[in-house]
C-alpha positions in Angstrom: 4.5 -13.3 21.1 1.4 -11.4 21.9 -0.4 -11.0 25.1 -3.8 -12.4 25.5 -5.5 -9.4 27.5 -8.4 -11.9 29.2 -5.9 -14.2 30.8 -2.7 -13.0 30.6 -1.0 -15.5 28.8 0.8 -15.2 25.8 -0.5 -15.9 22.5 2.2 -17.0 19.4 1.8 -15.4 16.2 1.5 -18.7 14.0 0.1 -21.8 14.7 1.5 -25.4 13.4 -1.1 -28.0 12.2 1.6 -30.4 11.2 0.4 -33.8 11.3 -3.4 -33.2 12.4 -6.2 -34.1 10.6 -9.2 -31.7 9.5 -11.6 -32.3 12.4 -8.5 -32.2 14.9 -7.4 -28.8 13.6 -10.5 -26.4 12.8 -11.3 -26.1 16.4 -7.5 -25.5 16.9 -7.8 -22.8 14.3 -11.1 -21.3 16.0 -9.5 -21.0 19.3 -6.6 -19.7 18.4 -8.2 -17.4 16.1 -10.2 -16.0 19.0 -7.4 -15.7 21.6 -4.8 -13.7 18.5 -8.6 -11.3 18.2 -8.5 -11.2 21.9 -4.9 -10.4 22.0 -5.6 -7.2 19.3 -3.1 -8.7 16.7 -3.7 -7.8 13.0 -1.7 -10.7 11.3 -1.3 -14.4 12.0 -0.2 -17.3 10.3 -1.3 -20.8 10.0 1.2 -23.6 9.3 -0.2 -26.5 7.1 2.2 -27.9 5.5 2.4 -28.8 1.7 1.7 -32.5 1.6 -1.5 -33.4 -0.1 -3.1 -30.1 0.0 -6.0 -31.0 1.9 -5.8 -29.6 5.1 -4.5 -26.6 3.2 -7.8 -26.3 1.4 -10.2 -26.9 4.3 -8.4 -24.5 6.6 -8.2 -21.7 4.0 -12.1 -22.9 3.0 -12.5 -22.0 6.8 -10.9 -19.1 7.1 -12.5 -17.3 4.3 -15.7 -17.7 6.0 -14.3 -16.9 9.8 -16.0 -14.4 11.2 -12.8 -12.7 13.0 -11.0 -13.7 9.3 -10.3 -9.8 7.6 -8.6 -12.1 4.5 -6.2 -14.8 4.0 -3.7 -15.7 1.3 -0.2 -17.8 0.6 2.3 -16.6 3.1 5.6 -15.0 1.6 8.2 -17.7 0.9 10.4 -17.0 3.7 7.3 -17.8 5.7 6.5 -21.1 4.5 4.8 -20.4 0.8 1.8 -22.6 -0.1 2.6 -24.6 3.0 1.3 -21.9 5.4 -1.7 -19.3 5.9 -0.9 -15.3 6.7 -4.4 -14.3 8.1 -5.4 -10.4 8.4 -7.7 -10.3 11.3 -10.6 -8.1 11.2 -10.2 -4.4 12.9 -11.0 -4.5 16.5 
């Protein structure tokens, strides 16, 4: 858990997207994107699930053009494989 230096509150390292559609999610993404910069973490993740694979492509599409986005791949396998995101933030 991280510590959101703006409010106080705590900011988890990974976020789940289970169940969400695109246009419910991105803006999820975005804020919590903002609040893990905010925070100074280096590495998130971003839980998508495997299902269908769309979600997975539009939130990786996204992230690859994020401005706050360092780079993004497949998280290990302990970590969810193809069914999540690990995101290196940009330096602070």
């Amino acid at each position: 858990m991280l510590i959101y230096s703006d409010t106080m509150k705590k900011v988890p390292e990974e976020i789940d997207l289970h169940g969400m559609t695109v246009d419910e999610a991105i803006p999820l993404v975005d804020e919590f994107l903002h609040k893990a910069f905010k925070a100074h973490t280096n590495r998130v993740w971003v839980i998508h699930g495997k299902g269908t694979g769309t979600l997975r492509r539009a939130v990786r599409d996204h992230l690859t053009r994020h401005p706050l986005v360092g780079r993004c791949s497949t998280a290990d396998n302990w970590r969810g494989g193809n069914g999540c995101t690990q995101v290196e933030m940009i330096d602070y």
